[in-house]
FIKOLZA-1660 file (N, C-alpha, C; in steps of 0.1 Angstrom, whole numbers, plus 5000, padded with zeros to 4 digits):
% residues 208
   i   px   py   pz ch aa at
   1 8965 1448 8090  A  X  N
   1 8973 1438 8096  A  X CA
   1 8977 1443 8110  A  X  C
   2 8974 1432 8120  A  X  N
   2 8979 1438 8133  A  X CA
   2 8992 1433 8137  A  X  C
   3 8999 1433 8147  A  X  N
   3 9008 1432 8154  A  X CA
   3 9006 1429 8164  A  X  C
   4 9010 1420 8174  A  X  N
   4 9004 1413 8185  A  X CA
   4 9004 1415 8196  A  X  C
   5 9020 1415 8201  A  X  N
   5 9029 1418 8210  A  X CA
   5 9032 1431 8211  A  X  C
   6 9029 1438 8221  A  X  N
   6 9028 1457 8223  A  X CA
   6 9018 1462 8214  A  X  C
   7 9007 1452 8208  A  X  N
   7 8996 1463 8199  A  X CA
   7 8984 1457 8205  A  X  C
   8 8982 1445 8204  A  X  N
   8 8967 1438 8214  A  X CA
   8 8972 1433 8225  A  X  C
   9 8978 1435 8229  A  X  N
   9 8985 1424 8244  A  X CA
   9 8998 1430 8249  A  X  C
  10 8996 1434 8260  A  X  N
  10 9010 1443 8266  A  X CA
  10 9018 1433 8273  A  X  C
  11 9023 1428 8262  A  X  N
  11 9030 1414 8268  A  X CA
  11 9046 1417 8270  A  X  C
  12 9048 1427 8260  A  X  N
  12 9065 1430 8262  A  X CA
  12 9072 1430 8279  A  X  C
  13 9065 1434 8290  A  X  N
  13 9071 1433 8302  A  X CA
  13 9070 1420 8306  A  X  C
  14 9058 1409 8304  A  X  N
  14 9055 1398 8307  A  X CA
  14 9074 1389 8304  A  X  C
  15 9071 1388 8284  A  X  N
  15 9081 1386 8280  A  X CA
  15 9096 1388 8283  A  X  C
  16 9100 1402 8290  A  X  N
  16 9111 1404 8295  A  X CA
  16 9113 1395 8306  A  X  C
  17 9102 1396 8323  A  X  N
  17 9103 1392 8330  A  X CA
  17 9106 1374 8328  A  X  C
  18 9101 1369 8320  A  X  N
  18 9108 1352 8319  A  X CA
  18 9117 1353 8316  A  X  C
  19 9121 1361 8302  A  X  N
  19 9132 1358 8297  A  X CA
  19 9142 1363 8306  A  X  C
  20 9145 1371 8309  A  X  N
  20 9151 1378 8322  A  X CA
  20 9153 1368 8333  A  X  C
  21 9141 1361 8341  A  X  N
  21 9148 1355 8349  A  X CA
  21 9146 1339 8345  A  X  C
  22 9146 1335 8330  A  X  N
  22 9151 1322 8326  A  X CA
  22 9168 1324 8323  A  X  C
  23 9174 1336 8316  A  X  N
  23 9189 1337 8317  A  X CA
  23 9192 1339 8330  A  X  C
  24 9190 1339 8340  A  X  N
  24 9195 1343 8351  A  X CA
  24 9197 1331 8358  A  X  C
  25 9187 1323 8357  A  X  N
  25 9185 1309 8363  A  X CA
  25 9192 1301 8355  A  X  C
  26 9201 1300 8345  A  X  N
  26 9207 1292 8333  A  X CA
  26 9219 1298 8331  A  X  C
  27 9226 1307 8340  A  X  N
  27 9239 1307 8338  A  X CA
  27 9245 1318 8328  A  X  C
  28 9231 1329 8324  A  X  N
  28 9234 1336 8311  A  X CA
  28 9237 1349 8318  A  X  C
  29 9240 1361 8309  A  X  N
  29 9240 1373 8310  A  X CA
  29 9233 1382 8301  A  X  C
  30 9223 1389 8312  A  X  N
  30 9213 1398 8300  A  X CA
  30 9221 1409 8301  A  X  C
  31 9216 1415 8287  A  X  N
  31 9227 1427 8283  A  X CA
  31 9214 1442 8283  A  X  C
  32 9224 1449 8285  A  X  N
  32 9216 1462 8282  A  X CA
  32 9202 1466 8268  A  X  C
  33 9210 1457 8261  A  X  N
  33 9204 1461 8248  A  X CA
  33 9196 1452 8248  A  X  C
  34 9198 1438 8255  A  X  N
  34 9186 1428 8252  A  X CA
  34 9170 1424 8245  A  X  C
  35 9167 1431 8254  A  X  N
  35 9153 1433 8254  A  X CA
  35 9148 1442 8239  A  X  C
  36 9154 1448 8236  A  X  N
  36 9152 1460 8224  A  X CA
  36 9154 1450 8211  A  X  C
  37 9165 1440 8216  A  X  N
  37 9173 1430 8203  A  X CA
  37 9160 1422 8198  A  X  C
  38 9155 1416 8213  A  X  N
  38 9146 1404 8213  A  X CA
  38 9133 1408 8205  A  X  C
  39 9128 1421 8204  A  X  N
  39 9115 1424 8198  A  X CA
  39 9110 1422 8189  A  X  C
  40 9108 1413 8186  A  X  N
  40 9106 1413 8165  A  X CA
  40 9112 1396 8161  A  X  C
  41 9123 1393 8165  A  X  N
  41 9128 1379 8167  A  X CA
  41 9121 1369 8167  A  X  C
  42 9120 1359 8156  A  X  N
  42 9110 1343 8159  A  X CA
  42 9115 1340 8170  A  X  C
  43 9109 1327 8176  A  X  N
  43 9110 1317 8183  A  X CA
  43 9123 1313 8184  A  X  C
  44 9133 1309 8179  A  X  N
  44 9144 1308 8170  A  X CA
  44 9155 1314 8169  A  X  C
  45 9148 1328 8166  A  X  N
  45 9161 1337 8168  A  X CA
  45 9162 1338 8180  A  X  C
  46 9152 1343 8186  A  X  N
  46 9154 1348 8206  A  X CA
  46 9165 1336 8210  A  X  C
  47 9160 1329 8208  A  X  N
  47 9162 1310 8218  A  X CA
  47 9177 1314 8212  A  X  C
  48 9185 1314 8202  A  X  N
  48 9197 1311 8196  A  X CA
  48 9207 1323 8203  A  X  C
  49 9196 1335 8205  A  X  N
  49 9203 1348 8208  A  X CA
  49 9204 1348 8225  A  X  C
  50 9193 1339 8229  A  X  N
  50 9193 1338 8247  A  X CA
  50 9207 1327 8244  A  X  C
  51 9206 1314 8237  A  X  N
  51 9218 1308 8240  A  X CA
  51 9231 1313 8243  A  X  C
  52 9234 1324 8232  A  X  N
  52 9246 1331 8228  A  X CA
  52 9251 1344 8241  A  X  C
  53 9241 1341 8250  A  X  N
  53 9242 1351 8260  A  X CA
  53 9251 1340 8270  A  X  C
  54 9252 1331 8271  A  X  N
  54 9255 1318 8284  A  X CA
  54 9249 1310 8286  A  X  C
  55 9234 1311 8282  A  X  N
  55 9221 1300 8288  A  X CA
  55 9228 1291 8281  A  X  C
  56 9229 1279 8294  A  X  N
  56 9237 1268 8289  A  X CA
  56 9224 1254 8282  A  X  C
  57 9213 1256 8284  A  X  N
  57 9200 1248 8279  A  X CA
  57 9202 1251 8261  A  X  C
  58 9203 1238 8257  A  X  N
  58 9204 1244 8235  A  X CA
  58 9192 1249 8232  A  X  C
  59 9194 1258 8226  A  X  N
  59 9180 1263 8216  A  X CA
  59 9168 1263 8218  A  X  C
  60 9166 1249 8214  A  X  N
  60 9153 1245 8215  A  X CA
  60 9144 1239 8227  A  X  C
  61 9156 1239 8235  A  X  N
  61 9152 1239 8247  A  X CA
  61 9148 1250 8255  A  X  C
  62 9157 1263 8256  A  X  N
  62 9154 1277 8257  A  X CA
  62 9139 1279 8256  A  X  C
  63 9136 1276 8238  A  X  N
  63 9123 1278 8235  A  X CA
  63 9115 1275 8244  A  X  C
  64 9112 1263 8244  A  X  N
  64 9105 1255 8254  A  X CA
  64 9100 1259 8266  A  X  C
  65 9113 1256 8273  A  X  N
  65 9112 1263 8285  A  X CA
  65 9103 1280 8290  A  X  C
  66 9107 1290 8280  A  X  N
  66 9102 1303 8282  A  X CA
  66 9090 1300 8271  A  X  C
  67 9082 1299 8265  A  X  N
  67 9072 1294 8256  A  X CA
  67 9063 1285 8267  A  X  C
  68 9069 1279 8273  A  X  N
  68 9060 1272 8288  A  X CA
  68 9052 1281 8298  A  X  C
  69 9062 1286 8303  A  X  N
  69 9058 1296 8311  A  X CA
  69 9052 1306 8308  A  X  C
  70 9050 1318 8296  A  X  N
  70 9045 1323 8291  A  X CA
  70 9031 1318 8286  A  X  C
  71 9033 1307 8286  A  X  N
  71 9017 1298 8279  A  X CA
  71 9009 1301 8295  A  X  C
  72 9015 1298 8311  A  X  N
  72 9011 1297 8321  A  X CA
  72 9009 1308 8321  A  X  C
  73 9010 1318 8324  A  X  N
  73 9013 1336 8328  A  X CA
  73 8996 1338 8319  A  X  C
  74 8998 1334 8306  A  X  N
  74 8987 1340 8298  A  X CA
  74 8973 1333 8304  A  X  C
  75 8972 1319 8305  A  X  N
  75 8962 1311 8309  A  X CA
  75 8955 1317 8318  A  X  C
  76 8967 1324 8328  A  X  N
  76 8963 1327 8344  A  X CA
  76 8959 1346 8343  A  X  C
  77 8962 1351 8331  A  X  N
  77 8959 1364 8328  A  X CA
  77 8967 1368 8315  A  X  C
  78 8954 1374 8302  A  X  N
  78 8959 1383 8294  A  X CA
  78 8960 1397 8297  A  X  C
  79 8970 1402 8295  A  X  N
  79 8971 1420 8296  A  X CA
  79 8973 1424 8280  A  X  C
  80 8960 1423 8280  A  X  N
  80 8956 1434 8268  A  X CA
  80 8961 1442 8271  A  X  C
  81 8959 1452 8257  A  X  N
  81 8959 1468 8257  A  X CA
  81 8947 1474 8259  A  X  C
  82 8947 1483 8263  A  X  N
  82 8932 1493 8264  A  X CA
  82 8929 1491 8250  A  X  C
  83 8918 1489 8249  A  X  N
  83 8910 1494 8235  A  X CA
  83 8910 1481 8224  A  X  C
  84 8922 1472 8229  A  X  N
  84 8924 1460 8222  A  X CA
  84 8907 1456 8219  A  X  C
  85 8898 1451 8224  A  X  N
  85 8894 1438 8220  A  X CA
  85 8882 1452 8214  A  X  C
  86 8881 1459 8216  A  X  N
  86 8875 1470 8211  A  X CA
  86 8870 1477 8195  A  X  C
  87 8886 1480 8193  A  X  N
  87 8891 1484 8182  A  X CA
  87 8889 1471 8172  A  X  C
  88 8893 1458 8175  A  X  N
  88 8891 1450 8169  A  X CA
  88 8881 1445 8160  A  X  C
  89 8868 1446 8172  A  X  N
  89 8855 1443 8169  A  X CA
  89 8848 1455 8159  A  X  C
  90 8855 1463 8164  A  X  N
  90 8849 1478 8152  A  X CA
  90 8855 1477 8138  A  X  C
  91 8865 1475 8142  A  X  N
  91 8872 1472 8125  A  X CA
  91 8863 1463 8117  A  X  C
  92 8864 1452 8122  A  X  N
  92 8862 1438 8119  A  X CA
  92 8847 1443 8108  A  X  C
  93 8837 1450 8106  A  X  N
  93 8826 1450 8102  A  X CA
  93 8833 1456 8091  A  X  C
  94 8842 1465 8089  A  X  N
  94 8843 1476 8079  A  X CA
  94 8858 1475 8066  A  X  C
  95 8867 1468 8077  A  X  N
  95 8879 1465 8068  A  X CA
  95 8883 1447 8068  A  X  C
  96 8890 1441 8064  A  X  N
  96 8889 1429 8066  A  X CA
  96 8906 1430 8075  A  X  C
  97 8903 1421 8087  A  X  N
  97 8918 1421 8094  A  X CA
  97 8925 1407 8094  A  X  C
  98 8942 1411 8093  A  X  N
  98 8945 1398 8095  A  X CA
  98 8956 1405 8104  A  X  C
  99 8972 1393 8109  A  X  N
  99 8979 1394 8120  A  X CA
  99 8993 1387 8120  A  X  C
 100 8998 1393 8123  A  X  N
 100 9017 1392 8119  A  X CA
 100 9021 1393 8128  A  X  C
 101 9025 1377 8135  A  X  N
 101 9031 1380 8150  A  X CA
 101 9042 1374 8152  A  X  C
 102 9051 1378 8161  A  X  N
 102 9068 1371 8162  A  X CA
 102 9064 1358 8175  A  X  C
 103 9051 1363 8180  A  X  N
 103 9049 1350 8191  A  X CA
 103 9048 1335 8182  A  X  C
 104 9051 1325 8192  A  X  N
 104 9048 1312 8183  A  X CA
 104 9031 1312 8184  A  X  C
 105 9031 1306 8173  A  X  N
 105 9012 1295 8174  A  X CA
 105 9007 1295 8186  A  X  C
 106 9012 1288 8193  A  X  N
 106 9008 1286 8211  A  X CA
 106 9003 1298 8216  A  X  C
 107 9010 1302 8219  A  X  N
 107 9008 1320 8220  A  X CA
 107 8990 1329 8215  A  X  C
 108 8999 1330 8203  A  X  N
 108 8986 1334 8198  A  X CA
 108 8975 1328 8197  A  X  C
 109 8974 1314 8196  A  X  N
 109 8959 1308 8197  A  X CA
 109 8957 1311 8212  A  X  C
 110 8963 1311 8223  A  X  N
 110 8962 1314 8233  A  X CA
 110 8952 1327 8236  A  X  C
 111 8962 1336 8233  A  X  N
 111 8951 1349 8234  A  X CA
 111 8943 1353 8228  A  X  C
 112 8942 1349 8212  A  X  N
 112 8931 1349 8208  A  X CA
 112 8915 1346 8208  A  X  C
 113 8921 1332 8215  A  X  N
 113 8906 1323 8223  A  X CA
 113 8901 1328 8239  A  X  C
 114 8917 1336 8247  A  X  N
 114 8911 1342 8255  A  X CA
 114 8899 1355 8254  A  X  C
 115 8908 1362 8241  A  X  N
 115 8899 1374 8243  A  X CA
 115 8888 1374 8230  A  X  C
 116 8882 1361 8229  A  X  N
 116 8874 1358 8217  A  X CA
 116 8874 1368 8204  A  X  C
 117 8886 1366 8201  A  X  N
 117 8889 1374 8191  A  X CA
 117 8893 1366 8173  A  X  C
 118 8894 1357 8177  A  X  N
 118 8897 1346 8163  A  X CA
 118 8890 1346 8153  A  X  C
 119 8874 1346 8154  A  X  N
 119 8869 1349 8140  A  X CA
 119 8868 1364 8137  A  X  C
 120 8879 1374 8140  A  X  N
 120 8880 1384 8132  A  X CA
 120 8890 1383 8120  A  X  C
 121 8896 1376 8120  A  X  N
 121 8911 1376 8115  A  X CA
 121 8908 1369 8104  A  X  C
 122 8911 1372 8092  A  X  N
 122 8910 1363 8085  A  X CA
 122 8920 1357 8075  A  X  C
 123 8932 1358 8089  A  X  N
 123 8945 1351 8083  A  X CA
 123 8954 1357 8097  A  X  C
 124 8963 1346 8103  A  X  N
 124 8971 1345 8113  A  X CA
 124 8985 1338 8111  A  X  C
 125 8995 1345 8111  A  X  N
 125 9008 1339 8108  A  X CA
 125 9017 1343 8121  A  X  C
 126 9029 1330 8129  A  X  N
 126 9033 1331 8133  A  X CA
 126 9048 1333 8128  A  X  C
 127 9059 1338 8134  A  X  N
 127 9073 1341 8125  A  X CA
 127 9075 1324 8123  A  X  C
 128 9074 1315 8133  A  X  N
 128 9075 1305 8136  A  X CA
 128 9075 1294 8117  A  X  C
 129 9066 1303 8110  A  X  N
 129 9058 1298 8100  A  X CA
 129 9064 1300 8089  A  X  C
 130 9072 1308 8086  A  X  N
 130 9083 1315 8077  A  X CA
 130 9095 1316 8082  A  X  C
 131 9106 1322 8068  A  X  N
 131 9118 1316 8072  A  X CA
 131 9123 1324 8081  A  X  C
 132 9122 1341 8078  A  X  N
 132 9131 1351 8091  A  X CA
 132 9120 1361 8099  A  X  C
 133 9124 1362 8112  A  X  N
 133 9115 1370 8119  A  X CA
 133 9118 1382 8111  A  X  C
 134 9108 1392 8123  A  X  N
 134 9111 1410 8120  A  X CA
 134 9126 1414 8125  A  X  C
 135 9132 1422 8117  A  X  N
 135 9125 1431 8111  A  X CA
 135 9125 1426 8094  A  X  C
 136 9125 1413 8088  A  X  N
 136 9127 1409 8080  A  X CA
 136 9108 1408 8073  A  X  C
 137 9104 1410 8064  A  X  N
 137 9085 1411 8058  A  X CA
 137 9084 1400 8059  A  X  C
 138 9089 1388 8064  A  X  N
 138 9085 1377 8055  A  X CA
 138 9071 1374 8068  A  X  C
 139 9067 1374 8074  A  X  N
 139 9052 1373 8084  A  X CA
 139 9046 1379 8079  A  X  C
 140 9044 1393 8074  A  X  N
 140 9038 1403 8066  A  X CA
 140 9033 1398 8052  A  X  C
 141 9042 1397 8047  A  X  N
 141 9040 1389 8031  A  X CA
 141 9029 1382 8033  A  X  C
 142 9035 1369 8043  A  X  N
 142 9027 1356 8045  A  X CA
 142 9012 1361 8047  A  X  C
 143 9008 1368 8056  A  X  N
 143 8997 1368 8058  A  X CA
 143 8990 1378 8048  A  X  C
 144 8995 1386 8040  A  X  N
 144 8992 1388 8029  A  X CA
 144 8983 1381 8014  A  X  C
 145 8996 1370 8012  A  X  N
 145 8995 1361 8005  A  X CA
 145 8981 1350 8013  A  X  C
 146 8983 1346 8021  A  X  N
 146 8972 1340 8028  A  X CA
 146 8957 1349 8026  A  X  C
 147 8957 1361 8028  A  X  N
 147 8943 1366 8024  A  X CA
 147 8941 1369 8013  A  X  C
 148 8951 1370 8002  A  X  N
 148 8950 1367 7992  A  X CA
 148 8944 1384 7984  A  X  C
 149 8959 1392 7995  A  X  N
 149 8956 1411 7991  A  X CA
 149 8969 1413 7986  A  X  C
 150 8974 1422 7982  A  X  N
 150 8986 1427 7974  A  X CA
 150 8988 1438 7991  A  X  C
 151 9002 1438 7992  A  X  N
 151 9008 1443 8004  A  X CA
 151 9007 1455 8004  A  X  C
 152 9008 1458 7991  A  X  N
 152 9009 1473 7987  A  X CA
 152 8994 1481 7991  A  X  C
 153 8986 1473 7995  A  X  N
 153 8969 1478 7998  A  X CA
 153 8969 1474 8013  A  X  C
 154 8977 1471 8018  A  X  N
 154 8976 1473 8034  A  X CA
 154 8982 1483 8044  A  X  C
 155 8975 1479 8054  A  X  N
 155 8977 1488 8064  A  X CA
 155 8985 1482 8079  A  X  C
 156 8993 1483 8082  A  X  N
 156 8998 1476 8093  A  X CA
 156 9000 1482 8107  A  X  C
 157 8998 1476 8117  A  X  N
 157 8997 1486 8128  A  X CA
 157 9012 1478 8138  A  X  C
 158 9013 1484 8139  A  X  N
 158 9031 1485 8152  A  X CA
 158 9034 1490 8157  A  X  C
 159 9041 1483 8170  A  X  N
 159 9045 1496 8181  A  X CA
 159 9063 1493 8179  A  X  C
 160 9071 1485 8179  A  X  N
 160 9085 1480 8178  A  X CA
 160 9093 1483 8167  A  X  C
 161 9107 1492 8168  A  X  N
 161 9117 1487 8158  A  X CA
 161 9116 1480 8149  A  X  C
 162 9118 1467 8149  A  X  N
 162 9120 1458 8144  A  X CA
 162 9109 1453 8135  A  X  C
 163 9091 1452 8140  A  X  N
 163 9084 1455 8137  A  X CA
 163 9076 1469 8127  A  X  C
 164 9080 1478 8130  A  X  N
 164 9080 1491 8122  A  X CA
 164 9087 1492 8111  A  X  C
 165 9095 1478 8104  A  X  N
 165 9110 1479 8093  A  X CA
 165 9106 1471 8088  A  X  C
 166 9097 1462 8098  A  X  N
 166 9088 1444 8089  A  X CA
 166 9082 1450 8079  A  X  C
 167 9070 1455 8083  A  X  N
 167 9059 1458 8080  A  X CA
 167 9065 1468 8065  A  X  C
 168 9070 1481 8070  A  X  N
 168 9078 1489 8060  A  X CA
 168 9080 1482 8044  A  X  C
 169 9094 1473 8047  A  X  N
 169 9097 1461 8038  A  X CA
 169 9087 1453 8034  A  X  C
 170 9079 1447 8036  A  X  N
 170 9070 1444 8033  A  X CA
 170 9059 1456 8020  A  X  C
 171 9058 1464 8019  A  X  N
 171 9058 1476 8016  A  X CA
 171 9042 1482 8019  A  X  C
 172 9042 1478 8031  A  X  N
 172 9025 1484 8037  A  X CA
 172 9028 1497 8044  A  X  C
 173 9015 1499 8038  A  X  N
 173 9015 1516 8048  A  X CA
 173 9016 1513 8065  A  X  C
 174 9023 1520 8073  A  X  N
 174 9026 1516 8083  A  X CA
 174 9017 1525 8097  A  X  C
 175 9012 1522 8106  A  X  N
 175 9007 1529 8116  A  X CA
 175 9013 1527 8131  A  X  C
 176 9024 1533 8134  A  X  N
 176 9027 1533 8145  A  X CA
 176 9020 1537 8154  A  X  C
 177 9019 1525 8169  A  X  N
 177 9011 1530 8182  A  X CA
 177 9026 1526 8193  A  X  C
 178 9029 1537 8192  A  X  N
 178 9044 1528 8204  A  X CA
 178 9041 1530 8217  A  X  C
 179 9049 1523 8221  A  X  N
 179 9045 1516 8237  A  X CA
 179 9053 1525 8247  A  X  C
 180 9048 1530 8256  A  X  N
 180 9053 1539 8268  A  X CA
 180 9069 1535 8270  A  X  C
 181 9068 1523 8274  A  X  N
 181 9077 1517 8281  A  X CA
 181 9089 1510 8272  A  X  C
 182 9086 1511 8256  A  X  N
 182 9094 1504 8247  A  X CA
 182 9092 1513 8239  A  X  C
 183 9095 1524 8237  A  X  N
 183 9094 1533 8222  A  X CA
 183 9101 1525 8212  A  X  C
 184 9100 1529 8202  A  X  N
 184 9105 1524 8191  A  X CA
 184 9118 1533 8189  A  X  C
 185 9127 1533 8176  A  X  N
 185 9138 1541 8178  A  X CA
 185 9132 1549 8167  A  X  C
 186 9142 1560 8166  A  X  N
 186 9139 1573 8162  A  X CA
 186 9138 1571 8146  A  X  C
 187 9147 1562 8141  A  X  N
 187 9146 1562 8125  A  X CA
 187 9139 1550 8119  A  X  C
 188 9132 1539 8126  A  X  N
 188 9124 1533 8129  A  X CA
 188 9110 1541 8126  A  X  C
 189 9105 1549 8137  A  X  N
 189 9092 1553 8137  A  X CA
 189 9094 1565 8122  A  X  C
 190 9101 1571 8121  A  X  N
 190 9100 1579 8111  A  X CA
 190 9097 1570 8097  A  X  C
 191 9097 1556 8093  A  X  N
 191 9087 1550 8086  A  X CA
 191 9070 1549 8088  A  X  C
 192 9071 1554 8099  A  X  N
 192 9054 1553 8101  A  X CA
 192 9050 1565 8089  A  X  C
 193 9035 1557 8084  A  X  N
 193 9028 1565 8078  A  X CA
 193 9022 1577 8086  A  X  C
 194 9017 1573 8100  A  X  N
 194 9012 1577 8104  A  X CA
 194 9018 1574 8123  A  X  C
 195 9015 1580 8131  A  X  N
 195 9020 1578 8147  A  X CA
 195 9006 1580 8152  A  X  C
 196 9001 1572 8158  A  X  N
 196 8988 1571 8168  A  X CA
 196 8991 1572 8183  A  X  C
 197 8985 1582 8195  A  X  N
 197 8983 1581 8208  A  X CA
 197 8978 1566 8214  A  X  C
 198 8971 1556 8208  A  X  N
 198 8964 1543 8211  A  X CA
 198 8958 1543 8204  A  X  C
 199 8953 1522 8204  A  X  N
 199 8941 1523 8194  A  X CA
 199 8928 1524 8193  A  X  C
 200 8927 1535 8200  A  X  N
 200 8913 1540 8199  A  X CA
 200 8913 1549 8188  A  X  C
 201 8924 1554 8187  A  X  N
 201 8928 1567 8173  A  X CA
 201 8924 1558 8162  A  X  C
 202 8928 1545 8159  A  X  N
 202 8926 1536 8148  A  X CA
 202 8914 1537 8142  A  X  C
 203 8907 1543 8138  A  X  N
 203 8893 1543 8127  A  X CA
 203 8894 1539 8115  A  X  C
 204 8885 1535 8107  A  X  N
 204 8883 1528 8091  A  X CA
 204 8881 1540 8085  A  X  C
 205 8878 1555 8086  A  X  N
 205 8882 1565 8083  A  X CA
 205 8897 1569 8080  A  X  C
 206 8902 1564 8088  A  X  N
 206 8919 1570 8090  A  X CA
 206 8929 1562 8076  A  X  C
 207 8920 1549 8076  A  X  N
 207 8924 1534 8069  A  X CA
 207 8927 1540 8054  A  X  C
 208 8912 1540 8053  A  X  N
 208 8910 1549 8039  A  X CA
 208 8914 1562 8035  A  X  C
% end
């Protein structure tokens, strides 16, 4: 099971910079902690938790709005991760993959079709799709249940907090690849089964 955001697509700075300067432009105040809060959050929570900052736009407008632009940003360039479309394709022959993502549908069919990566997966859930984001299993489950494996036989890869507690709960073995610029927190990553330098470390060797 992958992770989307900070594991195939170095979108977390993307993500800041809208949301960042969609509160700014709406009257809100971003907080220190923000960005760390936002990681793992549906569609839904962010939007409720950008509202609760000042953004004077409701909810689902929030959504909208930053879900727009982000759709634009991606169209006009994905920033993979190194090794993203890579790792994928190597997997793909040896383990069967699927993908647990806090982005909405839009999103992910987005970059998926950019980096022709869709028919690896053989199950795709957005938080959007279930009842609570990360760090809550229920994405994890789902795409579980959808490929129709016991959780307990998976492997999940994560770079985020919130993410790293999903997966956990969920009760899959966990592979942390954390992000330079967003480490995960300290009692967080100590659920990893395992801590990887990138995913080029990721082998079907390692899996098994």
């Amino acid at each position: 099971m992958f992770d989307l955001d900070g594991v195939l697509v170095d979108s977390e700075p993307v993500w800041e910079e809208v949301r960042r300067a969609f509160v700014a432009a709406h009257g809100g105040t971003w907080q220190p902690d923000t960005q760390s809060r936002l990681m793992g959050m549906s569609t839904a929570e962010w939007a409720a938790y950008l509202h609760s900052l000042g953004v004077q736009p409701a909810p689902d407008e929030i959504a909208r709005g930053v879900v727009d632009q982000m759709v634009a940003r991606y169209r006009d360039q994905v920033p993979l991760m190194p090794g993203a479309v890579e790792t994928i394709r190597r997997l793909s022959g040896q383990v069967t993959l699927g993908l647990a993502s806090s982005s909405p549908r839009t999103l992910i069919d987005v970059v998926l079709d950019a980096a022709e990566l869709k028919e690896y997966f053989a199950a795709t859930v957005s938080t959007e799709e279930v009842p609570r984001g990360k760090p809550a299993p229920d994405g994890y489950l789902a795409a579980a249940r959808r490929m129709g494996v016991d959780p307990r036989d998976c492997a999940a890869v994560e770079d985020s907090s919130n993410g790293l507690r999903s997966a956990y709960a969920a009760g899959m073995r966990v592979i942390a690849v954390p992000h330079p610029r967003y480490p995960p927190a300290p009692d967080a990553l100590a659920l990893a089964w395992r801590v990887l330098p990138g995913l080029d470390a990721l082998t079907a060797g390692l899996l098994s």
